[in-house]
C-alpha positions as CSV (number, residue, x, y, z in Angstrom):
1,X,4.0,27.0,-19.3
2,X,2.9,28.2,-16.0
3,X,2.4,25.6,-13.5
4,X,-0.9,26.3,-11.1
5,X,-0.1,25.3,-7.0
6,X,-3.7,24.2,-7.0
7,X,-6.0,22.6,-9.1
8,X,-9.6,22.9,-9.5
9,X,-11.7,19.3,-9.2
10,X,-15.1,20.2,-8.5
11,X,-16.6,23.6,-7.8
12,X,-15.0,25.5,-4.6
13,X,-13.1,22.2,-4.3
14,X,-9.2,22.5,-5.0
15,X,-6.3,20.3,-4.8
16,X,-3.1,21.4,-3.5
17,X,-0.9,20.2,-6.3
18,X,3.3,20.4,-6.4
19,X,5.2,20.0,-9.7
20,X,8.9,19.6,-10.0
21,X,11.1,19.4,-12.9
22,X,11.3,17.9,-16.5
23,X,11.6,14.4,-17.9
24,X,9.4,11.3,-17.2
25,X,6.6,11.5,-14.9
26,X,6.0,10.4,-11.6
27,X,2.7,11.1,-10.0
28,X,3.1,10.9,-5.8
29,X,0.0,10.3,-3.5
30,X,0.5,10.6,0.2
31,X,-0.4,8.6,3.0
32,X,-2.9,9.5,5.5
33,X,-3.6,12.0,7.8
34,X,0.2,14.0,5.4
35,X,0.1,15.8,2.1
36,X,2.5,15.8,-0.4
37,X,5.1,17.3,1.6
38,X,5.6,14.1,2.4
39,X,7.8,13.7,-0.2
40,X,10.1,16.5,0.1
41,X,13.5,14.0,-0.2
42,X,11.9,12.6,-3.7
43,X,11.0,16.0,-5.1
44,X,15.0,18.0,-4.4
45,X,16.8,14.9,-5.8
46,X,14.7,13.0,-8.8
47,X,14.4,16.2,-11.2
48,X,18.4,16.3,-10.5
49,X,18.2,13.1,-12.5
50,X,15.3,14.0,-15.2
51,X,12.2,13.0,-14.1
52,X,8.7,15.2,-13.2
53,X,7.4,15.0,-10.0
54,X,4.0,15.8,-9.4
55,X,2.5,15.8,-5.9
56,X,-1.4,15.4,-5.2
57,X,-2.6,16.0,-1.4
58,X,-5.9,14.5,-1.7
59,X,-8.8,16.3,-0.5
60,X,-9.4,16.9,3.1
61,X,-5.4,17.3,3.8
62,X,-2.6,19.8,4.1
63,X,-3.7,22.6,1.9
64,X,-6.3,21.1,0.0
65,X,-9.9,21.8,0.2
66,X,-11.3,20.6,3.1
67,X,-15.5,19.7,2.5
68,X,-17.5,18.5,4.6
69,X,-18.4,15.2,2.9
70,X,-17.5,11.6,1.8
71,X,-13.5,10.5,1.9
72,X,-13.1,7.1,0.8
73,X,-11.4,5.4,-2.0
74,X,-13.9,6.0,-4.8
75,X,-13.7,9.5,-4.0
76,X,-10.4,9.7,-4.2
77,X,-9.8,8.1,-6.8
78,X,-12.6,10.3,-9.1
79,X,-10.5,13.3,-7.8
80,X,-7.0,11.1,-9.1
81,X,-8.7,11.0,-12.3
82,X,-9.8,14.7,-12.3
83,X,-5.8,15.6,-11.7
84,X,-4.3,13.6,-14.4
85,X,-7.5,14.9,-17.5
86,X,-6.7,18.6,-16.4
87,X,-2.6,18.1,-16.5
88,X,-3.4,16.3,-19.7
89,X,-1.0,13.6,-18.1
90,X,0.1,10.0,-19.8
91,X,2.4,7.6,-19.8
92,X,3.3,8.1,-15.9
93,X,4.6,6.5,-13.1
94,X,1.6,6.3,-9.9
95,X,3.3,5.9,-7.0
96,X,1.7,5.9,-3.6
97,X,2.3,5.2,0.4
98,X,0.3,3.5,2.5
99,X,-3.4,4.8,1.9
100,X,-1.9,6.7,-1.0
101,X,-1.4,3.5,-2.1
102,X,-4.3,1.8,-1.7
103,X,-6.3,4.8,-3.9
104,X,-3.6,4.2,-6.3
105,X,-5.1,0.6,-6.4
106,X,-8.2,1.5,-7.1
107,X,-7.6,3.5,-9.4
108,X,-6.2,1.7,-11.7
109,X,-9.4,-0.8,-11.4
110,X,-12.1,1.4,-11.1
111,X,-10.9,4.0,-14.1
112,X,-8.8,0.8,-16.4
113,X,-5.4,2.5,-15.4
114,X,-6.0,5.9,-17.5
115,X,-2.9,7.8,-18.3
116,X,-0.7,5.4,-16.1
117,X,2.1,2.8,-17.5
118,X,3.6,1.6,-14.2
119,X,2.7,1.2,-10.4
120,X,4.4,1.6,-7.6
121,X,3.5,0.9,-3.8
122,X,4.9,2.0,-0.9
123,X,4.3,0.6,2.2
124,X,0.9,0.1,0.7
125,X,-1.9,-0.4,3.1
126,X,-3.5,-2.9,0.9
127,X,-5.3,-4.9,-0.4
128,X,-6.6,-4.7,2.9
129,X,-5.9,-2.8,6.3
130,X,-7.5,-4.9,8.4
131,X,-8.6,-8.9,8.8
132,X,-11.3,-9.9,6.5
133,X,-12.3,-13.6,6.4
134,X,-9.8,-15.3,4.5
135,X,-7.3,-12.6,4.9
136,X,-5.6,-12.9,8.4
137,X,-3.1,-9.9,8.1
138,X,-3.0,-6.3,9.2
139,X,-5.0,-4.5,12.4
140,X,-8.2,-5.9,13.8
141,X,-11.1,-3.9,12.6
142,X,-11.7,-3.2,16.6
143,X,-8.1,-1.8,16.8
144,X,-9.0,0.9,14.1
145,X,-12.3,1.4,16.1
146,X,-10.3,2.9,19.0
147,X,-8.1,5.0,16.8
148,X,-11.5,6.4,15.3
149,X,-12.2,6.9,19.1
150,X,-9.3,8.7,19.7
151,X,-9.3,11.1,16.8
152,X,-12.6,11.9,18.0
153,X,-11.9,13.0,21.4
154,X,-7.6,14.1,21.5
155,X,-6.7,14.1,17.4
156,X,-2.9,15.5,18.7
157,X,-2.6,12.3,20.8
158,X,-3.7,9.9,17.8
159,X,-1.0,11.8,15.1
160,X,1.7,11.6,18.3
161,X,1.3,7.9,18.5
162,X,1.3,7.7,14.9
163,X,4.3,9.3,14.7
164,X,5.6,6.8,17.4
165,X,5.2,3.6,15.8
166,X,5.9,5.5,11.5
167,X,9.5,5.2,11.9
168,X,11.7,2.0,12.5
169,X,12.2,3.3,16.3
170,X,11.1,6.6,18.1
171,X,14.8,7.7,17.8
172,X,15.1,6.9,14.1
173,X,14.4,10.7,13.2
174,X,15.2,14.0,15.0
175,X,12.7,15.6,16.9
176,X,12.8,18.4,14.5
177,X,11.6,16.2,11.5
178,X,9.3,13.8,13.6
179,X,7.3,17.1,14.7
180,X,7.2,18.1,11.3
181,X,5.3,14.9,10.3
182,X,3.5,15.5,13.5
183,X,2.3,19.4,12.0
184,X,1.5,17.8,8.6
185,X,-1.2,15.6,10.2
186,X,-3.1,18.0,12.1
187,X,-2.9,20.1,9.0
188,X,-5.5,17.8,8.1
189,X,-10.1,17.8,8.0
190,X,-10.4,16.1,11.3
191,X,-13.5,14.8,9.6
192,X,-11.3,13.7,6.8
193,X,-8.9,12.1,9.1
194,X,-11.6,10.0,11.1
195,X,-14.0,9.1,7.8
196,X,-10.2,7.9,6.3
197,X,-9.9,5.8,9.1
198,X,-13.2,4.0,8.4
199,X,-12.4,3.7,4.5
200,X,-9.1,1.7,6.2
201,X,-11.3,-0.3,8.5
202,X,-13.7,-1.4,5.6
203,X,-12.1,-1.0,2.5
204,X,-11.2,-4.8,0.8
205,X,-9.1,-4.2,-2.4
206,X,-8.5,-7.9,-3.5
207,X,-10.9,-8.0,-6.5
208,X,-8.9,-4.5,-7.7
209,X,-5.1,-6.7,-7.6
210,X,-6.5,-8.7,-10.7
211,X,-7.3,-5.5,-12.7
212,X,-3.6,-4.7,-12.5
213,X,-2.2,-4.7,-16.3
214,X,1.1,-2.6,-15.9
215,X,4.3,-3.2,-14.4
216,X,4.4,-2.8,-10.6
217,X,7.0,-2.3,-7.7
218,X,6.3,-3.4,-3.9
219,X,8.6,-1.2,-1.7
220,X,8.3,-2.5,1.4
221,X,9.7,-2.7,4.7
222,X,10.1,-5.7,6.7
223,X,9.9,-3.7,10.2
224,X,6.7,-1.7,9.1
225,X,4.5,-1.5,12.2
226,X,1.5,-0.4,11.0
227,X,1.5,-2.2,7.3
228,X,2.8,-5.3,8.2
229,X,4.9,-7.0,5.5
230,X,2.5,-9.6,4.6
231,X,0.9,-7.1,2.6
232,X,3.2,-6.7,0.3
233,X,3.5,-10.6,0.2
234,X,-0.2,-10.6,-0.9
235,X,-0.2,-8.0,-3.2
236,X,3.0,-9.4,-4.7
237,X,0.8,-12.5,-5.1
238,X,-2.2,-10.4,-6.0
239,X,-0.3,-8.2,-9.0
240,X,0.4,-10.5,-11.7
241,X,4.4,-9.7,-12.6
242,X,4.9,-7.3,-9.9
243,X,8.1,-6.8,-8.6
244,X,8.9,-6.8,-4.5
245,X,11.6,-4.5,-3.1
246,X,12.1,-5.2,0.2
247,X,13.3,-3.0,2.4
248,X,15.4,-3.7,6.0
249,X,16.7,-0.9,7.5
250,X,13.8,1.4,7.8
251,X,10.0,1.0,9.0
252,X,6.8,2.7,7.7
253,X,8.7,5.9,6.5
254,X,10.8,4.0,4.3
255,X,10.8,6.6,1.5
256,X,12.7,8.8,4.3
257,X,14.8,6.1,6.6
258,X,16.2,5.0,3.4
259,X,16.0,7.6,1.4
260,X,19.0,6.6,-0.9
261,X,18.1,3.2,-1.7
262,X,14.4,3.9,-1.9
263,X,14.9,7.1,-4.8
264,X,17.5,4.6,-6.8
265,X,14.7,1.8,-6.5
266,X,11.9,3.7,-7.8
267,X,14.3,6.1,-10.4
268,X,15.2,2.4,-11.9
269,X,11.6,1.3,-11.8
270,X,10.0,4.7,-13.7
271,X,13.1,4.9,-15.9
């Protein structure tokens, strides 16, 4: 069966899709501003080891359409749906980093979790990216402000101090790969990447945690900088029977910085 590179959601609108390998299924949703590149060091080794990987880069990134027009988790989670009816895809693993985990989230409340029987997080940026009241954890909404600032007037400076603070340390990566992650973002909509930023700043996913009704797996760093690991306390609260993998050794680009443990982890979890 031939596999199409892109996918076709709404008219003139197209999704830049990667699929890897045989076996069960494991659907990958980047973070922002990246595509599904992303997840280059999942997609060489886990259809070594039997399992399909399917990449989605959400609209408005790497080589997906790029409309002018809303980006924000209901969106992105119609498009989510869209993907999985045309692949005719069930029984599947959602996995997702950071934002890509928060539109995982709601999409397992706002469409009941169609075609998906497990969840995976990564470094989720939810249930919430910012304070709310009663919920004291991650950036203040001014903080995000700025960044909307700054990808407004120098977007290159906002994805280089992004890339500063992704990894446990600047030196954590080479160059070489840490302008590579740098490339992927300003791949990206700049009106995509600013309008994300709001969705991040606004967006409260604690009402969606209780809609949960499949296993789930936390992966989690303890040294994230920019999802702080009280998170992924709350949504381990949140998820009724989820499961919290905590990682040490690595900081927001956990799924890279430990790379080994992080592909057992979630080859165990989808198994």
């Amino acid at each position: 069966m031939k596999k199409n590179e892109f996918i076709e959601i709404e008219p003139d609108i197209n999704l830049h899709i990667r699929d890897w390998g045989k076996g069960k299924t494991i659907v990958f949703i980047p973070g922002w501003p990246l595509s599904h590149e992303m997840y280059e060091y999942q997609f060489t080794q886990l259809p070594l080891h039997n399992f399909r990987c399917i990449g989605i880069t959400m609209r408005g990134f790497g080589k997906s359409s790029k409309p002018w027009g809303e980006y924000n988790y209901d969106v992105f989670a119609d498009d989510l749906k869209s993907v999985i009816e045309k692949l005719n895809l069930s029984d599947i693993t959602l996995a997702g980093h950071s934002m890509g985990g928060a539109i995982c989230l709601h999409y397992m409340a706002r469409h009941k979790g169609a075609g998906v029987s497990k969840l995976a997080l990564f470094g989720a940026a939810a249930p919430s990216f910012t304070k709310k009241t009663g919920f004291p954890y991650g950036l203040a909404p001014e903080a995000v402000d700025e960044l909307i600032k700054t990808c407004y007037t120098d977007r290159a400076k906002l994805n280089e101090d992004f890339g500063k603070i992704f990894f446990k340390s600047e030196n954590a990566v080479s160059p070489k790969l840490a302008g590579w992650f740098h490339n992927m973002g300003m791949e990206a909509s700049p009106q995509a990447t600013a309008a994300c930023l709001v969705a991040l700043r606004d967006a409260d996913l604690r009402e969606d945690m209780d809609k949960i009704k499949v296993p789930a797996a936390i992966f989690h760093s303890t040294q994230d900088k920019i999802c702080p690991f009280a998170l992924a306390e709350a949504m381990a609260d949140g998820i009724k029977g989820s499961k919290l993998v905590k990682f040490e050794n690595s900081g927001h680009g956990l799924f890279y910085e430990e790379k080994d443990k992080f592909n057992k982890e979630l080859m165990n979890f989808a198994d």
